[in-house]
C-alpha positions in Angstrom: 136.7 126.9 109.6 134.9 130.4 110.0 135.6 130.4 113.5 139.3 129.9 113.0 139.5 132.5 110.2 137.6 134.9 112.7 140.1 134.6 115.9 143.5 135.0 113.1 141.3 137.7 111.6 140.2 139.6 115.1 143.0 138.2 117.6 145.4 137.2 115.8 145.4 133.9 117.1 143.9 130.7 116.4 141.8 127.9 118.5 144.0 125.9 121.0 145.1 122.0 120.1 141.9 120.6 122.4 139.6 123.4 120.5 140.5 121.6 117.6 140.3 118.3 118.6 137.1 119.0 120.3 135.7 120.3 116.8 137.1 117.7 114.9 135.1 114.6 116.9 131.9 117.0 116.6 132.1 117.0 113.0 132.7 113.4 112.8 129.7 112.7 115.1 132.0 110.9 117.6 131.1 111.2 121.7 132.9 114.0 123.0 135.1 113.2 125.9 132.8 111.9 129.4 130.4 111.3 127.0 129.2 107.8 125.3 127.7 106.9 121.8 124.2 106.7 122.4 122.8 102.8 121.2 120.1 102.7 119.8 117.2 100.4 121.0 115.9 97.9 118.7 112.8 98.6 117.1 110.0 95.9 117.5 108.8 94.0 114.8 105.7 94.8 114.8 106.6 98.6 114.7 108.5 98.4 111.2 105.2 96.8 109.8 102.2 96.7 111.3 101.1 92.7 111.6 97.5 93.8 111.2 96.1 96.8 108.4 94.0 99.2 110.6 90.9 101.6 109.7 90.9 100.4 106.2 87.7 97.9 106.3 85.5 100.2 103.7 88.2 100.4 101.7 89.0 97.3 101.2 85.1 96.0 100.5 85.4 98.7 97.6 88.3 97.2 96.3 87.0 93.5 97.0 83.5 94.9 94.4 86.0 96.4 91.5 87.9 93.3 92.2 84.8 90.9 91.3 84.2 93.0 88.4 87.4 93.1 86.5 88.0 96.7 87.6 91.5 98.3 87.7 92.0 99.8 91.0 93.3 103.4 91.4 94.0 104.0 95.1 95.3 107.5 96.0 95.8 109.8 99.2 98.3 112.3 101.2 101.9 110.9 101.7 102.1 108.2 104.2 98.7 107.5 104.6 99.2 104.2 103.5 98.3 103.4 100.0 101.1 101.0 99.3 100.1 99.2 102.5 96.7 98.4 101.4 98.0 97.3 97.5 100.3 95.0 98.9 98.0 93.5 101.8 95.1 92.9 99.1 96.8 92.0 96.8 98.7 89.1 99.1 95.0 88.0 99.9 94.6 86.7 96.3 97.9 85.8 95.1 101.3 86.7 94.0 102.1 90.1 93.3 104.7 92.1 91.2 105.5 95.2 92.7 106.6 98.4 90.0 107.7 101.2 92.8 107.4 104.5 91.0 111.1 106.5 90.7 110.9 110.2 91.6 112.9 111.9 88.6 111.3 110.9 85.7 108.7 112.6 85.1 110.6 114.4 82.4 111.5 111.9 80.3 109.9 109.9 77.8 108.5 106.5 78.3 111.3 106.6 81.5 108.7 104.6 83.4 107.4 101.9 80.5 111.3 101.1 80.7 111.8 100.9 84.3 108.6 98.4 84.4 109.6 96.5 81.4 113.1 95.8 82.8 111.5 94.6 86.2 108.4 92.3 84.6 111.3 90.7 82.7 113.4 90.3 85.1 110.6 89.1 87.2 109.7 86.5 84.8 113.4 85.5 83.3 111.8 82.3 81.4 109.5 84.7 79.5 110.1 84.0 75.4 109.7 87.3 73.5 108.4 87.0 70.0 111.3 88.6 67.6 109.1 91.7 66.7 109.3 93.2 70.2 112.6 93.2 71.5 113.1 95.4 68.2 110.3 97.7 69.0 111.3 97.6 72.7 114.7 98.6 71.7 113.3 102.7 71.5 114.2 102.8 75.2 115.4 99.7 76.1 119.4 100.2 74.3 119.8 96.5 75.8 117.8 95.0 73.0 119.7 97.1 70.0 121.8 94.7 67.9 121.6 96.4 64.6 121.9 100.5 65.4 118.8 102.8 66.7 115.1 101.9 65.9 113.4 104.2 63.3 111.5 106.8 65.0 108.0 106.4 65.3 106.7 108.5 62.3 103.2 107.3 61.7 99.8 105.9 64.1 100.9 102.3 62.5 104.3 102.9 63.9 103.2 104.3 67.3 100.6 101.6 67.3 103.2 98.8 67.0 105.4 99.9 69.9 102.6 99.8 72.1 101.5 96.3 71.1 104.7 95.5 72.1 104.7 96.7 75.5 101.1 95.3 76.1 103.0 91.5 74.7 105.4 92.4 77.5 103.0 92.5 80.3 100.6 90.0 78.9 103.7 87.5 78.5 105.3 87.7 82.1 101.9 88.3 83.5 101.7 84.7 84.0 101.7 83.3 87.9 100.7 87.5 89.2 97.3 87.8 90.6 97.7 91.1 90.0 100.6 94.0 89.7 100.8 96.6 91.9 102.4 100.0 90.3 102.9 102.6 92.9 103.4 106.6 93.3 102.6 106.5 89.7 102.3 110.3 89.9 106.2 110.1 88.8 105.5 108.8 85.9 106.0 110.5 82.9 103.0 111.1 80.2 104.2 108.8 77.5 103.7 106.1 79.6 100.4 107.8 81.1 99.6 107.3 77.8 100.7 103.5 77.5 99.1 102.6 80.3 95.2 104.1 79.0 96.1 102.0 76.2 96.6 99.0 78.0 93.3 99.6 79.7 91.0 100.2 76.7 92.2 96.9 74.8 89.6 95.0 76.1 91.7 91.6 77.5 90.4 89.8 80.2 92.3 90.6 83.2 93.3 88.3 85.7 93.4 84.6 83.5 95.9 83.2 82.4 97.8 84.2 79.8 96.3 87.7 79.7 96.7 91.2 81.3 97.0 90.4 84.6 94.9 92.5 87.4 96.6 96.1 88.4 96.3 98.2 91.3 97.9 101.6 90.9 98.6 103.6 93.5 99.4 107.6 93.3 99.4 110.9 95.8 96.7 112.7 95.7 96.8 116.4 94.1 100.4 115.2 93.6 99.6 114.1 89.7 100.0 116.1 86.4 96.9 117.3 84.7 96.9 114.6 82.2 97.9 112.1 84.6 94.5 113.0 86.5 92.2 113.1 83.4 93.5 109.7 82.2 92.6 108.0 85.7 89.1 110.2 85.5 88.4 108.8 82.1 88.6 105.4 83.1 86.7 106.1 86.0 84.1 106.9 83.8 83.8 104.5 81.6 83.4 101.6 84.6 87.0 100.3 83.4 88.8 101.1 86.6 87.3 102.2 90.0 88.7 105.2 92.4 89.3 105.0 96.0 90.9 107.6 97.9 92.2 107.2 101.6 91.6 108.9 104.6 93.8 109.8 107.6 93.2 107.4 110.8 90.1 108.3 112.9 90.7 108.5 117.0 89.3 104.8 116.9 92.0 103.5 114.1 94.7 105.1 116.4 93.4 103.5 119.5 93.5 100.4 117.9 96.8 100.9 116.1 98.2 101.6 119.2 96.5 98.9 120.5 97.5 96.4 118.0 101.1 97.6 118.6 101.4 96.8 122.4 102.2 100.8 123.1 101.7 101.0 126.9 98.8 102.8 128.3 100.7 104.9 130.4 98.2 107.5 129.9 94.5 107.9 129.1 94.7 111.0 126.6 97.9 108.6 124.7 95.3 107.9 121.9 94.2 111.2 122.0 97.3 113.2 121.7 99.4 111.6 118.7 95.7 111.7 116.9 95.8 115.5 117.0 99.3 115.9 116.6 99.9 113.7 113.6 96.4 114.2 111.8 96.1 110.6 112.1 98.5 110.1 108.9 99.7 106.4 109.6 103.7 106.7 108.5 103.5 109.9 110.6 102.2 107.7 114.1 104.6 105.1 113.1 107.3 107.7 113.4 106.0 108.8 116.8 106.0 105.5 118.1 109.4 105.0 117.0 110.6 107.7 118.7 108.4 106.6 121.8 110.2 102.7 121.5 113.6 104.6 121.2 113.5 107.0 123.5 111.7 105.0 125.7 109.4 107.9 127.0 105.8 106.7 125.8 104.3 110.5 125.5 104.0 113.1 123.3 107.6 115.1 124.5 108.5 118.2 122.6 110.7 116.7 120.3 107.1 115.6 119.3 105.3 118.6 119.6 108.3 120.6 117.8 108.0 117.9 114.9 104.5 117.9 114.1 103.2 117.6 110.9 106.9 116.7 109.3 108.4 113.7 109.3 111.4 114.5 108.2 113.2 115.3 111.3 112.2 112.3 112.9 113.6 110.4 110.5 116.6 112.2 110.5 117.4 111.5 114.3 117.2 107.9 113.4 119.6 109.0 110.6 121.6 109.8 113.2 122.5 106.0 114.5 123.6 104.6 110.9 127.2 103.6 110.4 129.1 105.5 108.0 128.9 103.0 105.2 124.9 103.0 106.0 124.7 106.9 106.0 126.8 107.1 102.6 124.6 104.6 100.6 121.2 106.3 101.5 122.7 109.6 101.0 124.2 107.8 97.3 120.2 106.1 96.7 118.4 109.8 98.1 120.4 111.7 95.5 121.0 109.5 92.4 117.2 108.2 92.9 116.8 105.7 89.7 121.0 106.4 88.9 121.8 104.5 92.2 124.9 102.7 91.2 127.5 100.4 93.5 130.6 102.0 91.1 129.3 105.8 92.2 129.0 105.3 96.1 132.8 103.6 95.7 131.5 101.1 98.2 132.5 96.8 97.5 129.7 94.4 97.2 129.9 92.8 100.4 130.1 96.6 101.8 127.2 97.7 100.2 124.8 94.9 101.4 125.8 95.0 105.0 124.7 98.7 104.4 121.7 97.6 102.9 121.0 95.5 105.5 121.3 98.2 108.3 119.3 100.6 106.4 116.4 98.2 105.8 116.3 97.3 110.0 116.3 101.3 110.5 113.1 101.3 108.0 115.6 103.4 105.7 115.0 101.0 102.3 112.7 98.4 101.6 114.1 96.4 98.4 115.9 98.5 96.5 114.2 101.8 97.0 114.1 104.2 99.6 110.8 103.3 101.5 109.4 106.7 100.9 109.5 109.9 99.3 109.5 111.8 103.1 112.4 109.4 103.7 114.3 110.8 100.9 114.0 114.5 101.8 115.2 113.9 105.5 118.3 112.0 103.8 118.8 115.0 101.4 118.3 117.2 104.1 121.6 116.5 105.9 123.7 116.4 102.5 126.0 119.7 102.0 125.7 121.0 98.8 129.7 119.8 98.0 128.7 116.3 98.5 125.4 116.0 96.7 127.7 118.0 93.7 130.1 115.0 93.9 127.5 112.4 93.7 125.3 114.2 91.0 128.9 114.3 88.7 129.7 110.7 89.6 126.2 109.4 88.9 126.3 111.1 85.5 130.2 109.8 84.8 129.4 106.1 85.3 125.7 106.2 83.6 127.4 107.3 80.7 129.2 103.9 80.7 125.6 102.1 81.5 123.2 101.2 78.9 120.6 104.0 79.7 119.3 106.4 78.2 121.0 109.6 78.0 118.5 111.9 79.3 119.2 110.8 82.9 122.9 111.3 82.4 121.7 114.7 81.4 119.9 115.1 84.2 122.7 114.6 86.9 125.1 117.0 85.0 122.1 119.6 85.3 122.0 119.2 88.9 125.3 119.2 89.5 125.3 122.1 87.7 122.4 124.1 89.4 124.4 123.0 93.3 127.9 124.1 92.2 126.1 127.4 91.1 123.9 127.9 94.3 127.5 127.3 96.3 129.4 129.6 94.6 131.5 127.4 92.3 130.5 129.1 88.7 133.5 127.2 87.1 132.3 123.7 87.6 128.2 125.0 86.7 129.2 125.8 83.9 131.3 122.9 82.9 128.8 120.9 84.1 126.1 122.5 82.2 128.3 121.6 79.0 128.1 118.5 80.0 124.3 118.5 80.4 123.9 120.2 76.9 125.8 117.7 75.6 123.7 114.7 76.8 120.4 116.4 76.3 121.6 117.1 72.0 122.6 113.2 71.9 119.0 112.2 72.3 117.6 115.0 70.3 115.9 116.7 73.9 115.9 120.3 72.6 114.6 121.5 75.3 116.9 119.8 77.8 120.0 121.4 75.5 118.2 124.7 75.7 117.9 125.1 79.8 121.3 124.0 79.8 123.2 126.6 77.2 120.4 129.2 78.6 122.3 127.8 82.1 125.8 128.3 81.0 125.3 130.9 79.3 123.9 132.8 82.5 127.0 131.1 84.5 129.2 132.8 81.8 127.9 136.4 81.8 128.3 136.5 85.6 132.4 134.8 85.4 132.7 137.7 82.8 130.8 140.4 85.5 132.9 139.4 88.3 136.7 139.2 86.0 
């Protein structure tokens, strides 16, 4: 488009028919003419996951001694360094688990993550019989369980008190048939349920039989965590209720092996060597590497390597690159809604969406329903213009409001739709959407919420008012 503007502009001319044809197959990511769509190689199996856990024999004894004696289990470290791995490995080694993935985004409101994990435990144990006293207590954030208007706000301790009883019935009641339950990246939760949570801990239930609060292993990134997120875990720490481990990266021995273990051709002797240096022995970074290695089929450290170390995010984005259309459009729909991912906002059918669910989870995209990582996401939302992730953000926050959720996270896609339009030049539609965002953020009573947004508009305003 500039270029067009610039030859009518300077020449008086514009680009010949095969210019335009040319620019149009580059923008649609077709093979330009001589040339052909590059397939990609399937990945083996055993480089989307690893058969066998490597360099993580100390930290599983520690986990096996808090395990014998009843201790929660905090596991933390640096993104990708394999925390979830080691959860869902030891956990599998005593039983069934129930997984609660952490959802980037709600940090901001209120008991966001006690209703995300109350929703999954139920749904994870559908036979589960609630006594009548809960679902009305539940019904604070869960709007599913409201059959006679709001709840009454939680005025007093005895109040406060009550709704966390109820939580605790929740997790003791479909705790049933879990050895334990995994809650992961918990540094997105928000502090109410920080708070829950220490109060599940200190209640003094035996963990692990039936019946009771089952065993938990939780997961977060280290120096990632609010301040009271932090002094929570160290508490507990502290008073011999839960026990700390914290991961390190892969020594030059756990990469040999890894690579090892992986059937990575020995073309040369410094192989172990090199992606040890380059990648800081982070494991999701290797396994990127080695991706790139299978792919390519070059088994060495090439400069698209060397001019990607220490960032995963442009690896991932050149396997980006092979996804279908449909495949591309629902991760970029999961990267940017996060925990508003709806089928009615990507405008894609069932049958659609899970063959692009499918595709996405062989490219190591999405595991379940969740992107599989938080570095995932950014290379996603890196290739997004700032017009589409606008769309999506105002579509999320139209077809929420129709969903039984709480309105803050409507709220919270008009906001961002709001602060995108704004950065691109669009004041009009910031500071619509910024009404809209105001408006959500009153409903609920988030005063702070309403006053970023009128501050917002107001500032989107001033400057229409400047420019006029």
């Amino acid at each position: 488009m500039r270029g067009r503007d610039t030859l009518k502009r300077e020449l008086g001319t514009l680009p010949e028919a095969q210019t335009q044809s040319l620019a149009r197959l580059i923008d649609q990511g077709e093979p330009l003419p001589g040339q052909s769509a590059a397939a990609p190689r399937t990945l083996p199996l055993a480089v989307r996951r690893p058969p066998v856990l490597i360099g993580r024999a100390q930290a599983w004894a520690r986990m096996e001694a808090a395990w014998a004696a009843g201790q929660t289990i905090y596991v933390t470290g640096d993104a990708g360094v394999g925390k979830t791995r080691l959860a869902q490995d030891f956990v599998a080694s005593k039983g069934q688990a129930l997984y609660l993935p952490g959802h980037a985004g709600s940090q901001d409101v209120p008991f966001a993550a006690a209703a995300h994990n109350a929703r999954a435990r139920l749904a994870a144990s559908p036979q589960t019989e609630l006594p009548e006293w809960v679902p009305r207590e539940l019904s604070r954030v869960l709007p599913e369980f409201s059959s006679d208007g709001p709840a009454a706000p939680i005025d007093s301790e005895a109040a406060r008190l009550n709704y966390f009883l109820a939580h605790l019935e929740v997790v003791r009641l479909t705790g049933r048939g879990f050895a334990a339950v995994i809650s992961d990246d918990v540094q997105s939760y928000d502090p109410a349920t920080v708070e829950l949570g220490a109060f599940f801990l200190t209640q003094n239930y035996p963990l692990g039989e039936s019946g009771d609060v089952p065993r938990h292993i939780i997961t977060y990134r280290l120096g990632a965590s609010p301040a009271l997120t932090g002094a929570r875990i160290d508490a507990l720490v502290a008073a011999g209720i839960a026990a700390g481990i914290e991961l390190k990266p892969l020594d030059r021995a756990g990469v040999t092996a890894l690579l090892h273990d992986l059937g990575v051709p020995a073309q040369s002797a410094t192989l172990p060597h090199d992606p040890h240096i380059l990648m800081g022995g982070n494991p999701q970074l290797l396994l990127e590497a080695l991706r790139h290695m299978f792919q390519t089929g070059e088994f060495q450290i090439d400069e698209t390597l060397r001019g990607q170390a220490g960032s995963v995010v442009a690896l991932v984005a050149e396997r980006l690159a092979y996804l279908s259309p449909g495949a591309l459009q629902a991760a970029r729909g999961a990267a940017v809604l996060q925990d508003g991912f709806s089928l009615e906002v990507l405008g894609l059918s069932l049958l659609d969406l899970a063959a692009a669910w499918e595709e996405l989870e062989e490219a190591q995209v999405v595991s379940g329903e969740q992107l599989t990582s938080d570095l995932v996401r950014g290379a996603v939302l890196s290739g997004i213009s700032p017009g589409v992730r606008t769309l999506l953000h105002r579509a999320g926050a139209r077809v929420l409001a129709h969903h039984p959720v709480h309105p803050s996270r409507v709220a919270r896609h008009w906001l961002e739709a709001g602060k995108v339009a704004g950065q691109t030049l669009r004041p009009a539609e910031a500071a619509e959407f910024y009404a809209q965002a105001e408006q959500s953020s009153a409903a609920v009573g988030d005063l702070e919420g309403e006053r970023s947004a009128h501050l917002a508009r107001k500032a989107v305003l001033e400057s229409l008012r400047g420019s006029s």
